[in-house]
C-alpha positions as CSV (number, residue, x, y, z in Angstrom):
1,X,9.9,8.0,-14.9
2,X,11.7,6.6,-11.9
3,X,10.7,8.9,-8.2
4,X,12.1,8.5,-5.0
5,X,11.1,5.6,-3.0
6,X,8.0,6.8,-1.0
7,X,5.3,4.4,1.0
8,X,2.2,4.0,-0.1
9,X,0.8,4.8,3.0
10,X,2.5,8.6,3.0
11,X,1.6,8.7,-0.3
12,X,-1.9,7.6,0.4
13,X,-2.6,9.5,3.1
14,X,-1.5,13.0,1.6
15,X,-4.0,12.0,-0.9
16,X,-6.9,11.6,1.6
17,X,-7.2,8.4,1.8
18,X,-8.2,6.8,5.3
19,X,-5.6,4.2,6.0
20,X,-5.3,2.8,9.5
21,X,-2.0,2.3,11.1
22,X,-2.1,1.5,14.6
23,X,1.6,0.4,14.8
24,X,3.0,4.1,13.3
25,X,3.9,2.2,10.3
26,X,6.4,-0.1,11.9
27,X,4.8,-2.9,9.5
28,X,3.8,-4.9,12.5
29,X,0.4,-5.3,12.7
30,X,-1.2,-5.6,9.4
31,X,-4.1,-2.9,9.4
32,X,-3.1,-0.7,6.4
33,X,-3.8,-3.8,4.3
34,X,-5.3,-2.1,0.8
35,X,-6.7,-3.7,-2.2
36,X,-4.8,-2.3,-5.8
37,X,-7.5,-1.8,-8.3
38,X,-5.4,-0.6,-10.6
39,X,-1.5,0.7,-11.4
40,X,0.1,-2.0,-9.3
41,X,3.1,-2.1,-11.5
42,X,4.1,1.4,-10.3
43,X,4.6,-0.4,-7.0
44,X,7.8,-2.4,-6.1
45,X,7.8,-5.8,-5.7
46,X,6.5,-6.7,-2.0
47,X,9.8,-7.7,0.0
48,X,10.2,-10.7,2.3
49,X,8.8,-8.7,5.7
50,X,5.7,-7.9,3.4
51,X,5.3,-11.0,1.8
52,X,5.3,-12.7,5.5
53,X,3.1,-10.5,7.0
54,X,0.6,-10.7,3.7
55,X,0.6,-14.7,4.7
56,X,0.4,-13.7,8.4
57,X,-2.8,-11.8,7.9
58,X,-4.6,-14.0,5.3
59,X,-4.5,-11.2,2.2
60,X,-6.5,-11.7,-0.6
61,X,-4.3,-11.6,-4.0
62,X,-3.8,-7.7,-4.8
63,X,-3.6,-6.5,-1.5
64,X,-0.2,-4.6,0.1
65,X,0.6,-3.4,2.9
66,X,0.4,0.7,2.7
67,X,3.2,0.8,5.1
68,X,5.8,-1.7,3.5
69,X,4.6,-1.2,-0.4
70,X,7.1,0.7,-1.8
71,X,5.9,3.8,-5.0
72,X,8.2,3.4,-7.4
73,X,7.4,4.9,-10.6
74,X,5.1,8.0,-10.8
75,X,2.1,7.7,-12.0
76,X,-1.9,7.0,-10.4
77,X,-3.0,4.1,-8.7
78,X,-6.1,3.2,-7.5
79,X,-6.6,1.2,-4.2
80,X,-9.6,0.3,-2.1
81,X,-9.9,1.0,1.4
82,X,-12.5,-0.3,3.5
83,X,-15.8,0.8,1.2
84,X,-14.3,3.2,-0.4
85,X,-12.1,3.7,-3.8
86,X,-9.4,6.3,-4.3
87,X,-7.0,7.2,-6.7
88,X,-3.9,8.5,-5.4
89,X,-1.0,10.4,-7.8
């Protein structure tokens, strides 16, 4: 089932999870780097500005940017941030 295009982040943070985002979610800075533990194919492909900023910031294979990662199918995905693990619908 196709939804509307939503970030991550909003998507994240509705669901509790503690995402930094210092730059308002310009996709600027890099600090709402998460790890996806799981459902990463519900996510769109990153674009160019993510994939550049993802270089920029040294990101370990699996991580997105909250504020740039685009949902694109429903469905849960799991994601680390910081220590902790979260599952967001």
């Amino acid at each position: 089932m196709t939804v509307p295009r939503r970030t991550l982040l909003g998507v994240a943070r509705r669901a509790g999870a503690p995402i930094g985002y210092p730059c308002r979610g310009e996709g600027v800075c890099g600090r709402c780097t998460v790890l996806i533990t799981g459902g990463a194919t519900r996510l769109a492909p990153p674009g160019d500005r993510e994939r550049a900023l993802l270089a920029h910031v040294g990101a370990a294979p699996g991580e997105r940017l909250a504020c740039l990662a685009e949902v694109a199918e429903a469905g849960s995905i799991d994601l680390r941030v910081g220590g902790g693990t979260y599952r967001i619908e």
